[in-house]
C-alpha positions as CSV (number, residue, x, y, z in Angstrom):
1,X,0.0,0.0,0.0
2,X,1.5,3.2,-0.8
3,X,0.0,6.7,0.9
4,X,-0.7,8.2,-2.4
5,X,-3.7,6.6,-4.1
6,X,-2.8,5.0,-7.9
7,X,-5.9,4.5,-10.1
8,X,-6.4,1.2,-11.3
9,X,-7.0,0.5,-14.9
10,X,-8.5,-2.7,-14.7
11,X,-13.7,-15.6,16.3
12,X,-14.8,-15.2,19.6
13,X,-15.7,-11.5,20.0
14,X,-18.1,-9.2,20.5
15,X,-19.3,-7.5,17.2
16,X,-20.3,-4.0,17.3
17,X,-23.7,-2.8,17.3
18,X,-26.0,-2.8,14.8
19,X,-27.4,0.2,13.2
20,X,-26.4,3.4,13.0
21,X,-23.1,5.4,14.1
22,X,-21.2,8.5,14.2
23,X,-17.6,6.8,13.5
24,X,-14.0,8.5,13.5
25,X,-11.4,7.0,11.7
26,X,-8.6,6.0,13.8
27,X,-6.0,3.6,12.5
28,X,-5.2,2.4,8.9
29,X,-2.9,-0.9,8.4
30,X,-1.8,-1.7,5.1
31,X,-1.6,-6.2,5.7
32,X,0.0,-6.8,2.5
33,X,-0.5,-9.0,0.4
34,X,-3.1,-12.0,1.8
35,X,-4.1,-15.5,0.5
36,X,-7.2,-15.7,-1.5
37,X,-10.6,-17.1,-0.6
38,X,-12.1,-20.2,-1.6
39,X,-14.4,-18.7,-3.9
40,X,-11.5,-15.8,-5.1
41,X,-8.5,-18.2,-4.8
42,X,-6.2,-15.7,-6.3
43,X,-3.8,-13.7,-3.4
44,X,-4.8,-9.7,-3.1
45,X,-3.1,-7.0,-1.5
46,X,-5.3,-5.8,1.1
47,X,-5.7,-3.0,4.2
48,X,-7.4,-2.7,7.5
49,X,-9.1,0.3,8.6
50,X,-10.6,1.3,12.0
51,X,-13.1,3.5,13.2
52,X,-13.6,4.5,16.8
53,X,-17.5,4.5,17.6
54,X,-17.7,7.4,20.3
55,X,-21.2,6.9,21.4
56,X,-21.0,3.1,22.4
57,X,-18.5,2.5,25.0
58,X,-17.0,-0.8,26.0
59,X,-14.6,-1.6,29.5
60,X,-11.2,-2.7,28.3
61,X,-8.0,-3.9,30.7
62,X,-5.4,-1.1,31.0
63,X,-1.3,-1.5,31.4
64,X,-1.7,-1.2,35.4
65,X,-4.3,-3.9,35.7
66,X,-7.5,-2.0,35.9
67,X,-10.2,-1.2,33.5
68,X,-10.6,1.9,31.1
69,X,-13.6,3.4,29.4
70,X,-12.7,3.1,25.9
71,X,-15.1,3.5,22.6
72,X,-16.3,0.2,20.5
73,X,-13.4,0.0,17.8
74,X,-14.6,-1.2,14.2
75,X,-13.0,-2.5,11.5
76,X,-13.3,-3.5,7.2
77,X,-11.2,-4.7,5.6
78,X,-10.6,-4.1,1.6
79,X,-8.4,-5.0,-1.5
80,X,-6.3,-1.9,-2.1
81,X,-7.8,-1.0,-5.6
82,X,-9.5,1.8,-7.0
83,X,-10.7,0.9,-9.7
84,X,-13.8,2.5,-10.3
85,X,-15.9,-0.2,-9.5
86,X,-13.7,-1.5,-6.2
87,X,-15.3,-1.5,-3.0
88,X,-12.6,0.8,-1.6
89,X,-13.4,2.9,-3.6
90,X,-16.7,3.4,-3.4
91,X,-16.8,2.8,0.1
92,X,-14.5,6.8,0.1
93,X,-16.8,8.2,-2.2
94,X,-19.8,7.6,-0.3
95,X,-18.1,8.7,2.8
96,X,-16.2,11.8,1.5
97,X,-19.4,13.0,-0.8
98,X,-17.6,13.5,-3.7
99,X,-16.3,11.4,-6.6
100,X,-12.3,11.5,-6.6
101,X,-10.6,13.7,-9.6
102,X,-7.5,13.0,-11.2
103,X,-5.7,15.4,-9.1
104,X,-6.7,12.8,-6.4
105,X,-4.6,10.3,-7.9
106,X,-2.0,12.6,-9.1
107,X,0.7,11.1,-6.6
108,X,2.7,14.3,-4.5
109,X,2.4,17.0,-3.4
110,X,-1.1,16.9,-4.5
111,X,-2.6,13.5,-4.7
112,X,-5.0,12.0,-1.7
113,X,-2.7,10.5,0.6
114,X,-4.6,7.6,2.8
115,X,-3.2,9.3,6.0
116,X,-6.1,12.0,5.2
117,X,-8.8,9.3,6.8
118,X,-7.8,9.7,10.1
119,X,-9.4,11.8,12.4
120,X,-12.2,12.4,9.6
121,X,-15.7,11.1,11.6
122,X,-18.2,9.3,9.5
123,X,-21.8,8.6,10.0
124,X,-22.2,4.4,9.4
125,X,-24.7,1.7,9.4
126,X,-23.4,-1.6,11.1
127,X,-25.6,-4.6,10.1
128,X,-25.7,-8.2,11.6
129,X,-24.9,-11.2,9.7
130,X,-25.8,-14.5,11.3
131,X,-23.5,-17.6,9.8
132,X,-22.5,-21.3,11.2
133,X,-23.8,-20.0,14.8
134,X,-21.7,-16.8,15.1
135,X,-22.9,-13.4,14.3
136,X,-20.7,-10.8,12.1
137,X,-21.3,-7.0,11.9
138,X,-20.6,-5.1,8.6
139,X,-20.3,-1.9,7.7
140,X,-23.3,-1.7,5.7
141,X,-23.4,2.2,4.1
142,X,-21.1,5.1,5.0
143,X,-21.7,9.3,4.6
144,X,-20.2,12.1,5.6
145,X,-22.0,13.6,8.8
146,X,-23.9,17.0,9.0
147,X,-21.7,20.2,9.5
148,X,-22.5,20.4,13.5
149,X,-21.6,16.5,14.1
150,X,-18.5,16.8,12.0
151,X,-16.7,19.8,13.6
152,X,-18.1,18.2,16.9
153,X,-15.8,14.7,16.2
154,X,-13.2,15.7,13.9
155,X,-9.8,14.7,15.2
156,X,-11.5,13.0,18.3
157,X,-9.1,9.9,18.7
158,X,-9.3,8.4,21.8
159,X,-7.0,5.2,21.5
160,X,-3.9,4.8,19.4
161,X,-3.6,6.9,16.2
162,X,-1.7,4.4,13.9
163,X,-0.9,4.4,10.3
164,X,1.1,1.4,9.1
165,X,2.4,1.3,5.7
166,X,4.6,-1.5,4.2
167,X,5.8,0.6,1.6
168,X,7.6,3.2,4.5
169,X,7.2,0.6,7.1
170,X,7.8,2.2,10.3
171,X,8.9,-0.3,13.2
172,X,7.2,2.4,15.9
173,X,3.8,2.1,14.0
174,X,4.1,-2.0,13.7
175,X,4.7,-2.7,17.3
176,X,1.3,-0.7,18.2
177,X,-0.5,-3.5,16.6
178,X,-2.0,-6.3,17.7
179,X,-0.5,-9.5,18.0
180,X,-3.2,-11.0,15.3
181,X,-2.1,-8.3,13.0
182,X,1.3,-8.2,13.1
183,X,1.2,-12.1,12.7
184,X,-0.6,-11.5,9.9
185,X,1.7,-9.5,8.5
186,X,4.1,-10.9,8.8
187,X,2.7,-13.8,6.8
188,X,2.6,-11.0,3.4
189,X,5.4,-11.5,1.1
190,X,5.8,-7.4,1.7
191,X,7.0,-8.0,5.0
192,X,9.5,-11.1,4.6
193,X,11.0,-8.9,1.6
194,X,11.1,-6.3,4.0
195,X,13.2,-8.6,6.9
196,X,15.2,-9.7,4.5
197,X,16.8,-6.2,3.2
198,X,17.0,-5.5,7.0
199,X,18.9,-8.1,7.9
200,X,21.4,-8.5,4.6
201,X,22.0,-4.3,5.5
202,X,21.9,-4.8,9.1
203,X,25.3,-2.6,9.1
204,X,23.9,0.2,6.7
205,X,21.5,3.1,7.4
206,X,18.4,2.2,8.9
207,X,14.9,2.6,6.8
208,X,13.3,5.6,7.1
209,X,10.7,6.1,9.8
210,X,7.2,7.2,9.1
211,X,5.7,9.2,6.0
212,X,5.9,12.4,7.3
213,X,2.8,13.8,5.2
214,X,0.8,16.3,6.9
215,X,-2.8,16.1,5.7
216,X,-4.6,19.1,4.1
217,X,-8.3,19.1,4.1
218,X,-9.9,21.0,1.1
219,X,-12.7,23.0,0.3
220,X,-15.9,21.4,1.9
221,X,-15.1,17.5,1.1
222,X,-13.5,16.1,4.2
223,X,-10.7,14.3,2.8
């Protein structure tokens, strides 16, 4: 996954409540790329993104041993493509209210960098799936919220702010995810290619860390 959008030319858990949600975006995970399904056998590249749900709260364990207040997390995850007809892709045009342009995928300084997402709220509709006994929430539509509820959650992050991309893979960034994650990362050919430059230049200049990009919200579309 790189920042910079490229057009395309061709358990046991508790799931998060169903119906609807103000959401803010708080952590995007690029997973690299991930073994097909059995009915799309073929390996894609793929991402993780997470929204904090502000309104519903859950009771999580903290580093000391006690219990913090902490907002429902949600997560999708998606085939980095966009491709006019990819889910990704519509899934950002729904949410930002406006069809991208192709200064959007114009690359830097101008492009839409994926770091833009975070901190942007979201009004969502979870729905319930019930399959082999278990139950599976989905995000089912996305928009952007009114004026008053947007300035109200913009940049309201309450857990970890991460943004984890293979292609400037920050070690800082990977160790804030969770074990599941970062094994399955490390499963991604990305990852192992990664390793393996790191360790045959163990003596050379480290990679760098972190994008650096400073998001730059414009006009009246949120990202």
């Amino acid at each position: 996954m790189v920042g910079y959008i490229d057009k395309d030319t061709g358990g046991n858990f508790t799931p998060t409540p169903a119906g609807q949600h103000i959401m803010v975006c708080s952590r995007i995970v690029d997973l690299g790329t991930q073994p097909g399904s059995q009915m799309f056998p073929a390996p894609k590249h793929k991402l993780r993104i997470f929204w904090e749900l502000p309104e519903e709260r859950i009771r999580i364990a903290d580093e000391n041993g006690g219990e913090r207040d902490m907002p429902v997390l949600h997560s999708e995850q998606y085939t980095v493509s966009f491709h006019e007809k990819a889910n990704l892709r519509k899934m950002l045009e729904s949410w930002r209210g406006a069809a991208f342009t192709d200064r959007d995928f114009s690359g830097p300084p101008d492009g839409f960098h994926l770091s833009k997402l975070l901190g942007i709220p979201a009004f969502g509709q979870i729905v319930h799936e019930h399959k082999d006994g278990k139950t599976y929430a989905n995000l089912n539509s996305i928009m952007k919220p009114p004026k008053a509820q947007f300035d109200q959650w913009k940049g309201k992050i309450e857990g970890e702010r991460i943004f984890f991309d293979l292609d400037d893979f920050d070690q800082a960034e990977f160790d804030k995810l969770s074990e599941r994650l970062q094994e399955t990362i490390k499963n991604s050919p990305e990852y192992q290619a990664i390793m393996a430059q790191q360790n045959a230049s163990a003596d050379s200049t480290p990679p760098p860390q972190g994008n650096g990009y400073d998001p730059d919200l414009r006009d009246e579309i949120p990202f």
